[in-house]
N, C-alpha and C positions, 0 to 999 in steps of 0.2 A: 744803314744796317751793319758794315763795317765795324764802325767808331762804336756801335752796343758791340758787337762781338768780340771787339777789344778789350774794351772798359770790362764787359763781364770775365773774360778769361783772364783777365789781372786779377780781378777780384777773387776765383779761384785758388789763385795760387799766392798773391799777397792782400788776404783780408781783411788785414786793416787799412787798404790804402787808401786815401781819400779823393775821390774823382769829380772834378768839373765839368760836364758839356757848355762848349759855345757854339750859338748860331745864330741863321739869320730870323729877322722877325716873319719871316712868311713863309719859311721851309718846314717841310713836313717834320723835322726833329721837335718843333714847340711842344708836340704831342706825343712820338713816339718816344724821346728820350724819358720825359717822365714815367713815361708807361711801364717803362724799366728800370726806373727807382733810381734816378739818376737827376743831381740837380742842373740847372742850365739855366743859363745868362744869353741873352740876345744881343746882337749887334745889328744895325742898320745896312744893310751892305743889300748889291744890288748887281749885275752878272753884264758884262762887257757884249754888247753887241760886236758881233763878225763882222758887219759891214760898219759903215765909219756913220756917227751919229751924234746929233746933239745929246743926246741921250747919257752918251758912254762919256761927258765929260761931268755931267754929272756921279756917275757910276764910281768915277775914277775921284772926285770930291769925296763920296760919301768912303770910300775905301781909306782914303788918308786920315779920313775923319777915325773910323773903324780903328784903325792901329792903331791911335793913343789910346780909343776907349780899350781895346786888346792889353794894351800895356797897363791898362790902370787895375784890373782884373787879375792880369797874371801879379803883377805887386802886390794885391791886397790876398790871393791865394798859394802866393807861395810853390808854383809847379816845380816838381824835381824831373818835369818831362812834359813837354806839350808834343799833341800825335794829331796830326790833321787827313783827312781822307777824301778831301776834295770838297766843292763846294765855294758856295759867296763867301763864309765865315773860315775858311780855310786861311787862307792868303792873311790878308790881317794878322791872325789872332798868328801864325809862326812867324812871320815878318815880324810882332812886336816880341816873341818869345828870344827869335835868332837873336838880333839887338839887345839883349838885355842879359845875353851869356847865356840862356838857359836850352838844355840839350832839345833838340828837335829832331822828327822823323814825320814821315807820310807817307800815306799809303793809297797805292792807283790801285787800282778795280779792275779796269779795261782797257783793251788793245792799245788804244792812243789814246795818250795822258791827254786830260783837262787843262786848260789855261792855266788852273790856279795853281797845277802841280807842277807845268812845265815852268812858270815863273818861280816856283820855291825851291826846284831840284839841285841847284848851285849853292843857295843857301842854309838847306835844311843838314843836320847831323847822318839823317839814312832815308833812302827811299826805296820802300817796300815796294814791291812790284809782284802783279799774278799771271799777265802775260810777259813772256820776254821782249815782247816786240815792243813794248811799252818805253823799252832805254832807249830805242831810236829817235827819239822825240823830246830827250833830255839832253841838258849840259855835259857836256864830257866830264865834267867837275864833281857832277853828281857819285854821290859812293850810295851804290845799288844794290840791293838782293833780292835776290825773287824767292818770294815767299808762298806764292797763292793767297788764298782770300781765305781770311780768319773764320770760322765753323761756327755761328752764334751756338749759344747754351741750348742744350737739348740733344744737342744736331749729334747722331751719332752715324756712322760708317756701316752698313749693314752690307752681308754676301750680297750681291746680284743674283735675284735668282734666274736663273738661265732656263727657258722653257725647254723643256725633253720631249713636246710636244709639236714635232717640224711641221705641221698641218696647223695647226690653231696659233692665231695672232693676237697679240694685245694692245692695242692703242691706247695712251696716256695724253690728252691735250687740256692744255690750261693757259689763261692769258694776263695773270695777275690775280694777285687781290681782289681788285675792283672789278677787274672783266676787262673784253680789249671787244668792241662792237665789230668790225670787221672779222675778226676771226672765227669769232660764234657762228657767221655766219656763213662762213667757209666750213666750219666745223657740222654745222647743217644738212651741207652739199654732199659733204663726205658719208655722210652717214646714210643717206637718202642711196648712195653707190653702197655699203658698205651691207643695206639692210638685207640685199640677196648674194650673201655671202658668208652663210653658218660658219665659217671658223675662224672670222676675225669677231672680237669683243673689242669695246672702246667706253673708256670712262672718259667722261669733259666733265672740267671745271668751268664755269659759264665768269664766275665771278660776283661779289654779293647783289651790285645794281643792276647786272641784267640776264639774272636769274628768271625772274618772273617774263622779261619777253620772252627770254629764249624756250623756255616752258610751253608758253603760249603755240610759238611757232611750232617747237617738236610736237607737242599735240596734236595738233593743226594736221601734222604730215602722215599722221601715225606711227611713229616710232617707237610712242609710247610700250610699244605691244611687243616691240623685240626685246627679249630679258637678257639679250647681251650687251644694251646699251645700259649706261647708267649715267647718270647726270645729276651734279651736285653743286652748289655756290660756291662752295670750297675746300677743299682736300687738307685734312688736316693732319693725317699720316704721309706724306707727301715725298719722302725717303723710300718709305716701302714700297709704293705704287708705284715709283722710278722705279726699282730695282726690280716687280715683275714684268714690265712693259718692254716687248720687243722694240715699239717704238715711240720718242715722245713730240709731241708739237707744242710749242711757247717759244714765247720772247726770247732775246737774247741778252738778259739782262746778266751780269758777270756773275754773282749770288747763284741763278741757276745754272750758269752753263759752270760754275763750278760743282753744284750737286749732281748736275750730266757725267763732268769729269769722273770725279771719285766713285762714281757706281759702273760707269761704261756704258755709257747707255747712248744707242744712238738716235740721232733727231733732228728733229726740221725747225731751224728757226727761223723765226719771222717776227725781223728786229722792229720796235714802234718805229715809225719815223717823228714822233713827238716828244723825244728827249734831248738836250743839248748835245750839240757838236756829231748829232749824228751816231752816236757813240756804241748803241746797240748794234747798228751795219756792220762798224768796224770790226765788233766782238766776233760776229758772224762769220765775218769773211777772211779772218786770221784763223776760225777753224775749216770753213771750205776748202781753203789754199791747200791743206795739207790732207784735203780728204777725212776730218775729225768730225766732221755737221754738214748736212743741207742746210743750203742759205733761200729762205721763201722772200721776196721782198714782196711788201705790202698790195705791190701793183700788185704782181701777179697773182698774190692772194686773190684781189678783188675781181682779177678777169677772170679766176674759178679757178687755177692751178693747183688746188691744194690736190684735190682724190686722184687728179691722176699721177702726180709724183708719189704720195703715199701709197695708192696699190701697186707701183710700181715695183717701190722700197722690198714692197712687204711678202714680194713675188721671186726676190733677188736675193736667195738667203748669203752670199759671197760677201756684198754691200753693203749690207746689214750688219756682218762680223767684221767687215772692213773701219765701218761708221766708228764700233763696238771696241775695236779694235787702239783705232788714233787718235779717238777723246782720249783714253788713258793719256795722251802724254801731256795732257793740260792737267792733271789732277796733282792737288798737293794736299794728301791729308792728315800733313804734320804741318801745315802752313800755323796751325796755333801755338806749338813748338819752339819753330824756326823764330815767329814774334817774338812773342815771350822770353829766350833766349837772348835776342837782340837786343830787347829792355834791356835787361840786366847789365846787358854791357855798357849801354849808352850812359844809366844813371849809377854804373858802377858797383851792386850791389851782388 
């Protein structure tokens, strides 16, 4: 989602440019990049086991392999800038760009950079960065900017709106696109606490695939009946509903806790533990440290921890403006700016 965000904010500003996507053949780009009018070429590439494995020597074939087919692409396209943002197809396609003289930059997402970024950070032209903590994990050699995380097309920056109403609460929970099955069902618990309690209101996003259970189950409980609950598959004003939510519950995926950041909004994440390198925790616990988010880890989800931290939250109006308060200093909402500018330098225009 990056690498769209990118691609589109060039295209904004220089409209006739002509844009390439590369990736791998099983990543979700095969579908999302087109979807945004974007064409893309695939590479075979394959993601390095942590622990040591026959596997990864394969991994590390197919990689070698991957850089010439990178190089024969970037030759026959002509790039006046290749920009990678993590990923199998990452590594490769700059590693044959570096090599071949043509300008390079990447860009991390999250607290602690990826494999494929901490291997390019020596050798790439600039590395965009949205956490700061994200350089400790880099080459010293690396020439670094912290930029935040580019604002896909649409995305605009709306007031906060700040409830005036110190008595009534607004909960905001969502766990994805597709849904996150543990959390619905936390999301459940809470409400079942939440339904003798007229002044908190809560909207859940269930997700499109388990919409229909989680339906069933609220049914089931009768919640159906309280008009302050609302429940939908997916929120598609999803800027505004942050920005009137005293409090929000989701993942801690770097995309929203950057739409956390720029609105101030405070909230409980509860990173998947089924993404590489663990990456969402790390997101997490880079804004714990400094008091910016509650950190839910998944256990404690599932031993029921969510209602009583959230009624806690939502009882502590201090903590709340504290939360509200320290996200701001993760927010960059010129991070498309700060890009874009940087272009220009690297391809000199």
């Amino acid at each position: 989602m990056p690498a769209i965000a990118i691609a589109d904010m060039i295209k904004e500003n220089l409209p006739h440019t002509k844009i390439l996507f590369v990736g791998s053949e099983k990543g979700m780009e095969k579908e999302l990049v087109p979807r945004s009018g974007y064409p893309i070429k695939q590479l075979r590439v394959e993601g390095i086991s942590r622990s040591c494995s026959f596997q990864n020597l394969h991994a590390a074939w197919l990689t070698i392999r991957a850089i010439g087919h990178a190089k024969r692409i970037a030759e026959e396209f002509h790039p006046n800038l290749v920009i990678g943002t993590g990923g199998y197809a990452c590594y490769p396609s700059l590693m044959a760009a570096a090599r071949l003289g043509i300008p390079t930059a990447v860009h991390e997402s999250n607290a602690i950079p990826g494999l494929a970024v901490k291997n390019l950070a020596s050798h790439v032209d600039r590395v965009w960065l949205n956490f700061p903590s994200a350089a400790q994990g880099l080459s010293p050699k690396a020439k670094i900017a912290i930029v935040g995380n580019p604002l896909p097309r649409g995305y605009r920056i709306v007031d906060r709106k700040r409830n005036t109403n110190t008595k009534e609460k607004r909960v905001l929970s969502f766990g994805g696109s597709l849904g996150a099955r543990e959390l619905n069902r936390a999301v459940l618990s809470l409400m079942e606490r939440e339904l003798n309690m007229p002044h908190i209101s809560h909207l859940h996003a269930t997700g499109e695939r388990e919409y229909e259970g989680f339906m069933k189950e609220f049914l089931g409980k009768g919640l159906d009946d309280c008009k302050r609950f609302r429940v939908v598959p997916f929120i598609h004003d999803m800027t505004e509903q942050m920005a009137a939510a005293d409090l929000v519950i989701c993942r801690a995926g770097a995309m929203s806790i950057s739409e956390l950041a720029n609105l101030g909004c405070a909230a409980i994440l509860v990173p998947s533990p089924n993404v590489t390198g663990n990456h969402q925790f790390k997101n997490a616990e880079a804004l714990e440290r400094v008091g910016a988010a509650k950190l839910l880890p998944e256990a404690l989800l599932c031993a029921g921890a969510l209602p009583g931290m959230v009624l806690s939250l939502l009882k502590n109006k201090e903590e709340l403006e504290g939360l509200q308060r320290n996200i701001l200093r993760f927010s960059h909402p010129d991070a498309n700016r700060l890009i874009f500018e940087d272009i220009t330098k690297l391809i000199k225009i």
